[in-house]
N, CA, C and O atoms as CSV, one atom per row, in Angstrom:
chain,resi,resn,atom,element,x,y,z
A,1,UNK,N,N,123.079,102.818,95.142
A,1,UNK,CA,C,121.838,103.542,94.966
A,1,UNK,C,C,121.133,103.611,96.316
A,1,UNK,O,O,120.999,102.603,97.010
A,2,UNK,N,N,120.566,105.126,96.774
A,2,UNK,CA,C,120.038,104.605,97.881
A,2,UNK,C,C,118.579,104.970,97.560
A,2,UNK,O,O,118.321,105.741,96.636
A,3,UNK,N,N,117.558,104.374,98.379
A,3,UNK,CA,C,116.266,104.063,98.276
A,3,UNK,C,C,115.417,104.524,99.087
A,3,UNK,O,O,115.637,103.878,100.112
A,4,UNK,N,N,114.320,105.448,99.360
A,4,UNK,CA,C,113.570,106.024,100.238
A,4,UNK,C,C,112.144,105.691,99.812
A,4,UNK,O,O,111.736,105.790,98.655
A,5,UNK,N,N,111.521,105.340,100.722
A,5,UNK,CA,C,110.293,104.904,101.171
A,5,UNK,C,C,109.364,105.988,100.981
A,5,UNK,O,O,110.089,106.779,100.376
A,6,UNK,N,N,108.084,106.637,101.108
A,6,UNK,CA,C,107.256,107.461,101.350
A,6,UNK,C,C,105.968,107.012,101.779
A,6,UNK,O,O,105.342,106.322,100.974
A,7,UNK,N,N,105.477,107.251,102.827
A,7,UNK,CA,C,104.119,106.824,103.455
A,7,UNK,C,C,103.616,107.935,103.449
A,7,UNK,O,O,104.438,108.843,103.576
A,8,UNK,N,N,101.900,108.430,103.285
A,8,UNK,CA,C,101.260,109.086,103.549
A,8,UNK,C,C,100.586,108.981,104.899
A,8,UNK,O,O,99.965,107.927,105.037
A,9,UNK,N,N,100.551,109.777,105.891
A,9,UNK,CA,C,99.975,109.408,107.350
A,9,UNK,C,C,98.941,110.568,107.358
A,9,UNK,O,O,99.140,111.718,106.966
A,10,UNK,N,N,97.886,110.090,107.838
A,10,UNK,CA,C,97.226,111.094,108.889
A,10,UNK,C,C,97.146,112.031,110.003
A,10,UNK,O,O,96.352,112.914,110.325
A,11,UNK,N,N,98.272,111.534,110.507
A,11,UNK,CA,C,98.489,111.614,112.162
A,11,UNK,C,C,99.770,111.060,112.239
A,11,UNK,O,O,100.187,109.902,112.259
A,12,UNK,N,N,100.334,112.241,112.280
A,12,UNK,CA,C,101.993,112.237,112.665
A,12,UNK,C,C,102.602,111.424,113.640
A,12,UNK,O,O,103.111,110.306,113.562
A,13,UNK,N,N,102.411,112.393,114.790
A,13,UNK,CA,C,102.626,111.562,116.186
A,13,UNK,C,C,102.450,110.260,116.217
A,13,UNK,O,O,103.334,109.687,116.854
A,14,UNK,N,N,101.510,109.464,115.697
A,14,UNK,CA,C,100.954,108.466,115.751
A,14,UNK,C,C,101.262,107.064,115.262
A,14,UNK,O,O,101.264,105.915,115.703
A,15,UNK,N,N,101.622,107.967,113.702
A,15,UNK,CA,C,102.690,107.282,112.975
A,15,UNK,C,C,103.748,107.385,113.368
A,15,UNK,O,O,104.452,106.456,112.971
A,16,UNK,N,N,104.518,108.442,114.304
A,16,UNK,CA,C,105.830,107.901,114.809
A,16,UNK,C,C,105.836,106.912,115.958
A,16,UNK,O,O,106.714,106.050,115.904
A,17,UNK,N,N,104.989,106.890,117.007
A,17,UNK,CA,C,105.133,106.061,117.655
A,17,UNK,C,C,104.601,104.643,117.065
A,17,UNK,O,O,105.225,103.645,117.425
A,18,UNK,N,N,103.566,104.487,116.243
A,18,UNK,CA,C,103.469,103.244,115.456
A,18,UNK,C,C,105.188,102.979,114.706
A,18,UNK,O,O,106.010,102.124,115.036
A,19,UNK,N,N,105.257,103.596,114.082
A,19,UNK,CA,C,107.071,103.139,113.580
A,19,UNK,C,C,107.835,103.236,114.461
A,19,UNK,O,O,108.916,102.796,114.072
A,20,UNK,N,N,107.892,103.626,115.610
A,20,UNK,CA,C,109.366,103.698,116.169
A,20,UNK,C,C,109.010,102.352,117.607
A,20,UNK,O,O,109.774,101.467,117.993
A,21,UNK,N,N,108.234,102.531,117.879
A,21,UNK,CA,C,107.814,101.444,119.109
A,21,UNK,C,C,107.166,100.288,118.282
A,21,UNK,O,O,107.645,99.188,118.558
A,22,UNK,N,N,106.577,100.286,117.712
A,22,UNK,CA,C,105.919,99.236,117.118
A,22,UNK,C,C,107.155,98.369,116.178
A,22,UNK,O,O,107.336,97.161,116.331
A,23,UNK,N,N,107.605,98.848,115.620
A,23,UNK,CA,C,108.938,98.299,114.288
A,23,UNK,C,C,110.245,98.228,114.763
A,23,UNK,O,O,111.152,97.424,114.549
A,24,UNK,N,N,110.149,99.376,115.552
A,24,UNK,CA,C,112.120,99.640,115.866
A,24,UNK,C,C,112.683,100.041,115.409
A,24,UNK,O,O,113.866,99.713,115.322
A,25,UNK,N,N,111.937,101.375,114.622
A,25,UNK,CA,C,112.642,102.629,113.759
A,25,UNK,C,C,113.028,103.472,114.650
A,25,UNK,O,O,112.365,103.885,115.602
A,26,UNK,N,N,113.965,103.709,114.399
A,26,UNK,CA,C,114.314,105.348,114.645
A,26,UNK,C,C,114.234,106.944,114.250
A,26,UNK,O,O,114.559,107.595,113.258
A,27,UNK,N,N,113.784,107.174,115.213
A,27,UNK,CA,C,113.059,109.124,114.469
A,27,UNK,C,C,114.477,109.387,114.274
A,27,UNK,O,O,115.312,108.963,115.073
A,28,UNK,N,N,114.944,110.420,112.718
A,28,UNK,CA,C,115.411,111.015,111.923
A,28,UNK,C,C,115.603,112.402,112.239
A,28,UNK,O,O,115.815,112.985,113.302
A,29,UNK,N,N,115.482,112.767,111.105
A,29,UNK,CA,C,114.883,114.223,110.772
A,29,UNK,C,C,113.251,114.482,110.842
A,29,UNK,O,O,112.322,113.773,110.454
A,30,UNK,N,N,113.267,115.993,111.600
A,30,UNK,CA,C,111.843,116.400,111.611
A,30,UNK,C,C,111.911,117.481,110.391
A,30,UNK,O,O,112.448,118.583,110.509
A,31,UNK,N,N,111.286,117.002,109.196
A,31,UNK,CA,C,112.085,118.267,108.214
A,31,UNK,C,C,110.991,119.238,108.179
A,31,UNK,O,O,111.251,120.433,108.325
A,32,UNK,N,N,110.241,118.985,108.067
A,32,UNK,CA,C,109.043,120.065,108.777
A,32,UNK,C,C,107.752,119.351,109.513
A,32,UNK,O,O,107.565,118.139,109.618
A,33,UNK,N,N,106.863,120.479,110.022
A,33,UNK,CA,C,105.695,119.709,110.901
A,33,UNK,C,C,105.033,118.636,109.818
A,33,UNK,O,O,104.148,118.077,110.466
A,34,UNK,N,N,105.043,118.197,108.749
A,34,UNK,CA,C,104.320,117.258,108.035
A,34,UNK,C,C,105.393,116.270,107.203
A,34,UNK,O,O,104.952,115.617,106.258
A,35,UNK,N,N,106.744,116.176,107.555
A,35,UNK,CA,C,107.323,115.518,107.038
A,35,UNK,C,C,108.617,114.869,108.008
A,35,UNK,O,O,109.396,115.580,108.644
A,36,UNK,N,N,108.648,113.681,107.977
A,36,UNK,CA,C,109.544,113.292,109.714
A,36,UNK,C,C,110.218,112.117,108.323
A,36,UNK,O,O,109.698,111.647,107.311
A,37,UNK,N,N,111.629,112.003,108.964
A,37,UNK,CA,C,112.445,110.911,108.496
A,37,UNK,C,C,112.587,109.390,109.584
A,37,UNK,O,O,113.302,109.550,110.573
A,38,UNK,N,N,112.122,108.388,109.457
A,38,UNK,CA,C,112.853,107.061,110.255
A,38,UNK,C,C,114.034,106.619,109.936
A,38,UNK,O,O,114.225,106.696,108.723
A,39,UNK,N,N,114.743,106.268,110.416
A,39,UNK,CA,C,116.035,105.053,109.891
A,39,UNK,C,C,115.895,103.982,110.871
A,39,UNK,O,O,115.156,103.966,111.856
A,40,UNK,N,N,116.794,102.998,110.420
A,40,UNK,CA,C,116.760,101.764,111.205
A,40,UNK,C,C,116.717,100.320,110.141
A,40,UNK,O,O,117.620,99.506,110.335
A,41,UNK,N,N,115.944,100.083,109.313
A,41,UNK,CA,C,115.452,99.696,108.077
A,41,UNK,C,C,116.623,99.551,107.502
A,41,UNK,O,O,117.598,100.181,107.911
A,42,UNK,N,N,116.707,98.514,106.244
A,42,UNK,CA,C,117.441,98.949,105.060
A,42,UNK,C,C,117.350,99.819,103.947
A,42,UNK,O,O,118.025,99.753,102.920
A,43,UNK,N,N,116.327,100.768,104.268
A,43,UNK,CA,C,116.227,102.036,103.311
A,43,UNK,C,C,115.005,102.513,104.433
A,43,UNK,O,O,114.069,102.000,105.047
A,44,UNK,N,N,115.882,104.280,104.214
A,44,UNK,CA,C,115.279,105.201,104.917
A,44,UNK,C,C,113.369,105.610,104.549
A,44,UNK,O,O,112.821,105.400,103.467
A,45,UNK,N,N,112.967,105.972,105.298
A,45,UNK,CA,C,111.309,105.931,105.380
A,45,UNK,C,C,111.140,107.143,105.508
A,45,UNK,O,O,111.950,107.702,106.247
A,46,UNK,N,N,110.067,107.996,104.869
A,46,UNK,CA,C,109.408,109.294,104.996
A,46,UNK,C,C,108.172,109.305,105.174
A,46,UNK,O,O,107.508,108.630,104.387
A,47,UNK,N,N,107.439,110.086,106.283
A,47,UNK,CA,C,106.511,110.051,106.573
A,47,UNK,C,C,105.786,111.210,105.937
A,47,UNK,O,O,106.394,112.275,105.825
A,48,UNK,N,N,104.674,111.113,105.555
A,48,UNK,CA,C,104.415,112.577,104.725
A,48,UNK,C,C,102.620,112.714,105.227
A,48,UNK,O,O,101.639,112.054,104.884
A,49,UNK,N,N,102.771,113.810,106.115
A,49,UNK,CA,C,101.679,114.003,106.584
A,49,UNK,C,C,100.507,114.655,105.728
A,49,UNK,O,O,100.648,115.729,105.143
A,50,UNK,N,N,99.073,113.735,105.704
A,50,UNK,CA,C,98.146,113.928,104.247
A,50,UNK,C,C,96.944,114.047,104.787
A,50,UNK,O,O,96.856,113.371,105.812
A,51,UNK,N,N,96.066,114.577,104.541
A,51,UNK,CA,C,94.584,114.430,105.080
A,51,UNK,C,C,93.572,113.375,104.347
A,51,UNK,O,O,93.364,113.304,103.136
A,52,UNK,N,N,93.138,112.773,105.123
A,52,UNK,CA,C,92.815,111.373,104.755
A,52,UNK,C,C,91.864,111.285,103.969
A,52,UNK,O,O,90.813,111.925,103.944
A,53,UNK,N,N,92.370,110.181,103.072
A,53,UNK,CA,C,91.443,110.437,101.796
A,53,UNK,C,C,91.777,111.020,100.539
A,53,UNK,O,O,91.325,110.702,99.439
A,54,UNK,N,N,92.930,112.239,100.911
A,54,UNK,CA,C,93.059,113.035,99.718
A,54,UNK,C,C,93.871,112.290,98.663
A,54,UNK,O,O,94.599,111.359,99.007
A,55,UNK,N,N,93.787,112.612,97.585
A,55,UNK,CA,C,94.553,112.107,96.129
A,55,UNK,C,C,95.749,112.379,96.264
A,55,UNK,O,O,96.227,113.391,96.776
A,56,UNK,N,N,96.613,110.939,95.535
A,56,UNK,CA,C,97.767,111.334,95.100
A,56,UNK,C,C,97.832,112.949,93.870
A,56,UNK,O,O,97.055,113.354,93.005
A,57,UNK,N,N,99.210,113.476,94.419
A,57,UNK,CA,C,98.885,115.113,93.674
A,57,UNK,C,C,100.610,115.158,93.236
A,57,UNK,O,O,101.623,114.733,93.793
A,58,UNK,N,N,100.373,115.839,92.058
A,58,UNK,CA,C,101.897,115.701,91.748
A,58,UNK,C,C,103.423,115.874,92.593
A,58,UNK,O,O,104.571,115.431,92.624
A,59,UNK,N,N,102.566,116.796,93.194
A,59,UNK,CA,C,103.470,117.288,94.076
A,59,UNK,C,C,104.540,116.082,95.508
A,59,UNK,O,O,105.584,116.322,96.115
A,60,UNK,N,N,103.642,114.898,95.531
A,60,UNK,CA,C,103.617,114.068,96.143
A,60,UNK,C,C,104.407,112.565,95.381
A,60,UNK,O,O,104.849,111.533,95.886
A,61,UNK,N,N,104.347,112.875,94.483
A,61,UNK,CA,C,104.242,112.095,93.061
A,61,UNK,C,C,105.536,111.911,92.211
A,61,UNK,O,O,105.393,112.825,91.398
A,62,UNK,N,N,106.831,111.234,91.860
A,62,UNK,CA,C,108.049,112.274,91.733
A,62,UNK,C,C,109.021,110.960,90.947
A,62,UNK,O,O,109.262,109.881,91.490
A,63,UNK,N,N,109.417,111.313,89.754
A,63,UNK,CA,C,110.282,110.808,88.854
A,63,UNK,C,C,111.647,110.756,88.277
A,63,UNK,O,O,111.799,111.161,87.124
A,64,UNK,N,N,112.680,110.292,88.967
A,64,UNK,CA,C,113.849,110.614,88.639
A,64,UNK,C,C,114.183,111.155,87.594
A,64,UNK,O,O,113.596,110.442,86.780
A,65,UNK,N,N,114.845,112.106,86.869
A,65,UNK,CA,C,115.157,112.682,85.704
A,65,UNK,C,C,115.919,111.454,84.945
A,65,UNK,O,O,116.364,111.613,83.808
């Protein structure tokens, strides 16, 4: 089974260099401007760029069938 992470960030850039210099992740995939992949970890990490404050929204939100 593999396992993925999801963080909501503010600030992209920011959060990558906080994860990749700070932890010792490695940048991934840039799958679009608000969504970046790390590896390095024992399960892959998604960064999901959010404006701060805002609510969890379904769309964000997500249930294996």
């Amino acid at each position: 089974m593999d396992v993925r992470i999801c963080i909501d960030v503010s600030d992209m850039d920011r959060a990558i260099a906080f994860y990749t210099q700070g932890l010792g992740l490695r940048l991934g995939r840039r799958l679009r401007s608000d969504w970046t992949e790390l590896l390095g970890g024992p399960c892959a990490i998604d960064l999901l760029c959010e404006a701060p404050g805002s609510a969890a929204a379904t769309t964000r939100s997500w249930t294996p069938a």
